[in-house]
C-alpha positions, 0 to 999 in steps of 0.5 A: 196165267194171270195171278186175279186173286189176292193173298186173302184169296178174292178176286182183286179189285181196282177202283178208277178214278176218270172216265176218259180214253186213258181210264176206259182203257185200263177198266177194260183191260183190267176186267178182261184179265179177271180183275173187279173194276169200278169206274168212277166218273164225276159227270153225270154221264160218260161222254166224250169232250173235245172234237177230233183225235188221231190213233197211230199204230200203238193207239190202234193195237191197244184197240185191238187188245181191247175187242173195240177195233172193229168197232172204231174202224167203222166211222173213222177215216185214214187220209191218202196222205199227211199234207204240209203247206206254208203259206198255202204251197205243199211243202211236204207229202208223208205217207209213215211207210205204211204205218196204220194211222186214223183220224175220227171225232173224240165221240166215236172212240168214246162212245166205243169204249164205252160199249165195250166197258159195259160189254165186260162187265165193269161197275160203272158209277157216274156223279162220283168224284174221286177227291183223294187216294193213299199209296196204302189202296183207299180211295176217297170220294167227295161223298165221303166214302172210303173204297179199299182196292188192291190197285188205284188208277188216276186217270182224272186229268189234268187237274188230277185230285188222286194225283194232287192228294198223294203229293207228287212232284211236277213240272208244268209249263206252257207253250206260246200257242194254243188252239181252236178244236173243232168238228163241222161238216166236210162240205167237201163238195163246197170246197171244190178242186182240191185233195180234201181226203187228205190230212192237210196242215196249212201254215201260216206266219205272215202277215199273222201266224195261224195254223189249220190242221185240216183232218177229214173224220169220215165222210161227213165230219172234219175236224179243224184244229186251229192254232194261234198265239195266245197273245193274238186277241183276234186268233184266239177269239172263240167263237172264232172270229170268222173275218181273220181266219177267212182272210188267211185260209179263203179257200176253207170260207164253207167249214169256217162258216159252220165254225164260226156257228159254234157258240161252245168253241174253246181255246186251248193252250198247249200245255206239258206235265211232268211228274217225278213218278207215276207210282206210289204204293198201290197208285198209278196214275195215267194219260194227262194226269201222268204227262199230259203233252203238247198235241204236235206227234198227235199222241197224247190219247194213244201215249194215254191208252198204251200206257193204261193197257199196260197196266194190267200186263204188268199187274196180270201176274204180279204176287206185289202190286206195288212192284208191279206198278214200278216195273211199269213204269220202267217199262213204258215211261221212257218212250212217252217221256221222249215222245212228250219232250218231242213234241214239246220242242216242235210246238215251241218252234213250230217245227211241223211248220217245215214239213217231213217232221215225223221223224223215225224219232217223232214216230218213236211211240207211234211205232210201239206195238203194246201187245207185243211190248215191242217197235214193231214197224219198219221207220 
């Protein structure tokens, strides 16, 4: 039976400090557990940044385990197959064993998790920024304010302040490439002949290296992620420079038209984050403020959403917090570590680019079943 009260005899409390996949997650899970939680996000509203996102099996269980499954099913799409092409010739078709993957704009699961956080009761604050936490259990706002809480969650991003006040030590570092996200219309019609139900991850390196991940969200929706170096000015134009990306890619002109629409359009460059340690006393930090990861195996939100889940598995019947959060993070660190080192290595070398790349080893985390704490699929 989960252990919800503190020694003092009250319902514990979690304060979280982020309002993103990662943060939502952990309210949730938390609040089904018993458990007092306030969200503190520091925009003046809950919303979604970014276009597409992919969930594998682990992303989709922890959507289970959170009541919000059904609800992200409807409007998302899972795609026949996960086409390669180098220079516009298939090289690869995978299909993961029949392993459960999904594809669907950042929006949808939000606005999901969201649903479902208001559904459960969480203490939901907008405009409230989390500037610092203490390993003792007291989170500081820019307000001022001062918040005591039996367990700090920083799921605050990359730029973590709850991290960067307690001083952890990272490592971080760049990669040669970046890339372009972005939704338009499928224009599928427009497109003509052709498997556009697919996934298809369109490469090339010559005479310039661009990259399309060609990922259909739902019947209207396509998500483009387009990859090019950061020392390509015309690659890395945003908004995207439409004449470059039509001479490499003519067959998708009807989307990259709508693309090149796009005034809000953001180059990224793929980035890792590693942390000594995700714990410190009474704080646990998680998603991309923990081990923020190259988007090659497409699993920084489930990684993100997997480990927020298990905290409250770990925390559930736990008479020390502080031991619990160690016990977490030996728990389910080690496959986000390796997950994170993979695609590292793949972004660097641009091994997708070769196609059958998602290895029984690439697929390590995706496999991961977080209700069963278990790999739960044949790889």
């Amino acid at each position: 039976m989960a252990n919800t009260t503190s020694t003092s005899g009250r319902t514990r409390r979690a304060e979280i400090a982020g309002g993103g996949f990662a943060g939502l997650t952990a309210a949730i899970a938390l609040r089904q557990s018993g458990w007092d939680v306030r969200l503190h996000e520091k925009s003046p509203e809950l919303r979604a940044f970014g276009a597409g996102i992919y969930l594998w099996h682990n992303g989709l269980r922890v959507l289970e385990g959170v009541g919000a499954l059904e609800d992200v099913l409807t409007g998302s799409h899972t795609p026949p197959t996960y086409q390669t092409w180098m220079h516009n010739k298939s090289v690869s078709r995978e299909t993961f064993n029949g392993l459960p993957w999904r594809v669907m704009t950042r929006s949808h699961l939000h606005d999901a998790l969201v649903r479902r956080v208001r559904e459960v009761g969480v203490d939901i604050r907008v405009n409230s920024e989390a500037v610092a936490a203490d390993p003792q259990g007291r989170l500081t706002l820019q307000t001022g304010e001062v918040l005591e809480a039996d367990l700090i969650i920083g799921a605050d991003g990359v730029g973590s302040k709850v991290r960067d006040s307690i001083g952890f030590k990272q490592e971080r570092w760049s990669a040669t490439d970046g890339i372009i996200r972005l939704i338009v219309p499928r224009k599928k019609e427009e497109l003509g002949d052709g498997e556009w139900d697919n996934t298809i991850d369109m490469w090339n390196t010559s005479p310039r290296v661009q990259r399309i991940l060609y990922s259909p969200c739902n019947d209207k929706e396509l998500y483009l992620g387009m990859m090019a170096p950061a020392a390509d000015p015309r690659g890395s134009r945003v908004p995207i420079d439409l004449e470059v990306w039509v001479e490499m890619f003519p067959f998708l002109e009807p989307c990259l038209v709508e693309a090149a629409k796009l005034q809000s359009a953001r180059y990224d460059k793929y980035e890792t984050t590693k942390l000594d340690s995700w714990t410190r006393g009474k704080v646990a930090l998680v998603g991309d403020a923990a081990h923020a990861m190259c988007p090659a195996l497409a699993q920084g939100a489930g990684c993100s959403m997997v480990n927020a889940f298990s905290i409250a598995q770990d925390v559930a019947s736990a008479a020390s917090i502080e031991e619990a959060l160690v016990g977490w993070e030996k728990r389910v660190r080690p496959i986000t570590d390796r997950c994170q080192a993979i695609s590292a290595d793949y972004a660097a070398h641009r091994s997708l680019s070769k196609g059958n790349m998602f290895t029984p080893a690439a697929l390590e985390a995706a496999c991961y079943d977080p209700l069963r704490q278990v790999s739960s699929w044949p790889q």
